[in-house]
N, C-alpha and C positions, 0 to 999 in steps of 0.2 A: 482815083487810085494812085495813079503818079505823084500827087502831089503825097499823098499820105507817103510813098516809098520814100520819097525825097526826104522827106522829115525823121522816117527812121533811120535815114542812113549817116544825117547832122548826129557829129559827136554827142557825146553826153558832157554838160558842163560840170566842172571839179564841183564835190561834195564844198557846202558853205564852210570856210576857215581853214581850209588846205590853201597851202600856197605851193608844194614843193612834194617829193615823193615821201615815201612813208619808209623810216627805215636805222639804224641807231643813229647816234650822232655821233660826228665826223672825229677821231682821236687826233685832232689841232684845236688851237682858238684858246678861247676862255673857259677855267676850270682845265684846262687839260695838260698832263705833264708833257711839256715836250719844246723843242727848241732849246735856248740858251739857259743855263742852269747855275745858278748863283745859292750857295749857301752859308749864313756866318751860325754859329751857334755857339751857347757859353752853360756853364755851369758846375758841378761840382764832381766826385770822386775820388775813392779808399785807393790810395796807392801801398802797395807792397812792393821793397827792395831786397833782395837776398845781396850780398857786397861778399865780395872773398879775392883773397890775394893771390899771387900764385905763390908758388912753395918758396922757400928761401933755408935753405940748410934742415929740410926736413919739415919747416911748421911755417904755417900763412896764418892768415886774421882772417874768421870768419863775424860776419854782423850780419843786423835782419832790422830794415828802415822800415818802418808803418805810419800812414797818417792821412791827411785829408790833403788834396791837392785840388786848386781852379783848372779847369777846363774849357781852351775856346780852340772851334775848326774855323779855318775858311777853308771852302773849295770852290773851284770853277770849272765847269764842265759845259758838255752838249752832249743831246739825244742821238742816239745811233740807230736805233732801232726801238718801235712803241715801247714804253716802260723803262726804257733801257740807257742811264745815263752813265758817262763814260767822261774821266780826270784828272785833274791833281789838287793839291791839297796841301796843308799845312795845320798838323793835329797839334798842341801845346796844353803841357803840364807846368805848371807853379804848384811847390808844396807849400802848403801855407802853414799847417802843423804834426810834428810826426814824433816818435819814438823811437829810440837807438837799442837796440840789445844784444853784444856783443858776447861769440860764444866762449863759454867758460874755459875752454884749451886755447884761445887764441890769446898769447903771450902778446905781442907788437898792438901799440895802438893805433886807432887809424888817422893816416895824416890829416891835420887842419888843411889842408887846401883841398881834400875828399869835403870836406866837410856834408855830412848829411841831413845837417839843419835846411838845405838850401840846397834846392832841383827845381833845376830848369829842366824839361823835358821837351823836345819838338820829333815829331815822324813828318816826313817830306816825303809823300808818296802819290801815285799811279789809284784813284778808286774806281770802284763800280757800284753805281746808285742803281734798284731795283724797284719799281712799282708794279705791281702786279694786274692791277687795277689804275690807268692811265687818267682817271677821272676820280679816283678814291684816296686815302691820303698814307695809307699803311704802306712802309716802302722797308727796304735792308739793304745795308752796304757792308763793304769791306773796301781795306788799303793795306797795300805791301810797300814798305820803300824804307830809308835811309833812316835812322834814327841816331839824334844826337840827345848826349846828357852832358851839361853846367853845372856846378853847383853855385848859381848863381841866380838870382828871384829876380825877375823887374823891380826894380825901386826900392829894392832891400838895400843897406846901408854897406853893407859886407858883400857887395856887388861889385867891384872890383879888387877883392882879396886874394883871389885865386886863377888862375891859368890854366888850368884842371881842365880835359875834356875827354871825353869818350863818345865813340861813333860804335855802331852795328846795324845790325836792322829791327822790324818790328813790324808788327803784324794787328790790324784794325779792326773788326768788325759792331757791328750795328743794329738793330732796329727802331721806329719810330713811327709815327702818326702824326698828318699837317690836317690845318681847318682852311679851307679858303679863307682870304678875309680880302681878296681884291681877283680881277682876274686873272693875275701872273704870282703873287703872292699869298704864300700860306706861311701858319705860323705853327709849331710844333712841340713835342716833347719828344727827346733822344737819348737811349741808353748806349753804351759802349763797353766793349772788353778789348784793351789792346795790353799786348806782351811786346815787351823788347830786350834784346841780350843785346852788351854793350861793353868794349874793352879799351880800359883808358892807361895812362903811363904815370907814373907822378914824378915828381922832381928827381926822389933819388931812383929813378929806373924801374921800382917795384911796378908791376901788372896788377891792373884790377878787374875780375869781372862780373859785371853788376846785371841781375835779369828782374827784370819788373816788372809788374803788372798791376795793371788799373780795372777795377770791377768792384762792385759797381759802381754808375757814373750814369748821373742825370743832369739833363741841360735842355734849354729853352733854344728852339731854331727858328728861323726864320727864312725862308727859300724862296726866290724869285726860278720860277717855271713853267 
């Protein structure tokens, strides 16, 4: 009888194929959002410019720019809390083709070194990346910060024609969907809506102020996370 006690009292050996307890998996490692956060992403979007002067003995120039412009982000961020990525960034707009339509009471044309053929566009801002799901790939951002407009392209030819600049702010937001395709990298698709008001000076003193916005806007991302 002793020995039978003895033997019930020896543990029970783990079920065959357990190694470890039973229980979700861990929000680190592979597959999972979190730590150091790296994202480039590019592609395309409808930008619209409303342009108008300030007054000048009663009458300004209004115009209205439309057309397709490229699109690429970098950010660099880190995880603060599960899902929760926290950064900065650098959003850029190139217009590549657009339309001018100047309104029928505006008298004064608008100066060549405005030129609207040609925006440069960057927002330099503070974002917050959102996963909802820290092993899923559906995420939303947004970014508030600095916004600057050129009328100058990368590697346009008429890229040092003008001295023209205007600064304001602008305002980001986002959503998208990544695929794993390694353990720290997934690859995606990203929409955006960003707005920015923006007031520039031109040679003879006149004021400009230009409010634009980009929507929609698809581009291909790539995120190390």
């Amino acid at each position: 009888m002793l020995g039978v006690a003895s033997a019930g009292a020896q543990e029970l050996s783990p079920a065959p194929g357990l190694s470890g307890p039973i229980g979700p998996p861990p929000d680190v490692g592979a597959h999972v959002h979190d730590g150091f956060y790296l994202r480039i992403a590019s592609g395309f979007s409808v930008l619209d410019e409303r342009l108008q002067s300030d007054d000048v003995d009663g009458r300004n120039t209004e115009a209205r720019n439309r057309g397709i412009a490229s699109l690429s982000d970098l950010a660099f961020g880190g995880t603060v809390a599960p899902g929760w990525v926290v950064g900065g960034g650098i959003y850029s707009l190139d217009l590549v083709a657009s339309t001018l339509r100047v309104d029928g009471s505006s008298v004064d044309p608008i100066p060549a070194e405005l030129d609207p053929g040609l925006r440069g566009l960057s927002l330099i801002a503070p974002f917050v990346d959102w996963y909802p799901n820290v092993r899923g790939g559906f995420h939303a951002q947004a970014a508030l910060g600095l916004a600057t407009l050129v009328p100058r392209v990368f590697g346009h030819p008429a890229t040092s024609k003008s001295d023209y600049a205007a600064v304001g702010g602008g305002l980001l937001i986002g959503t998208g969907y990544e695929w794993w395709i390694a353990d720290e990298w997934s690859i995606g698709v990203l929409t955006q809506l960003g707005i920015r008001v923006l007031r520039g000076e031109d040679e003879s003193g006149l004021k400009w102020t230009h409010l634009i916005t980009n929507s929609p806007s698809l581009c291909v991302s790539l995120t190390y996370h």
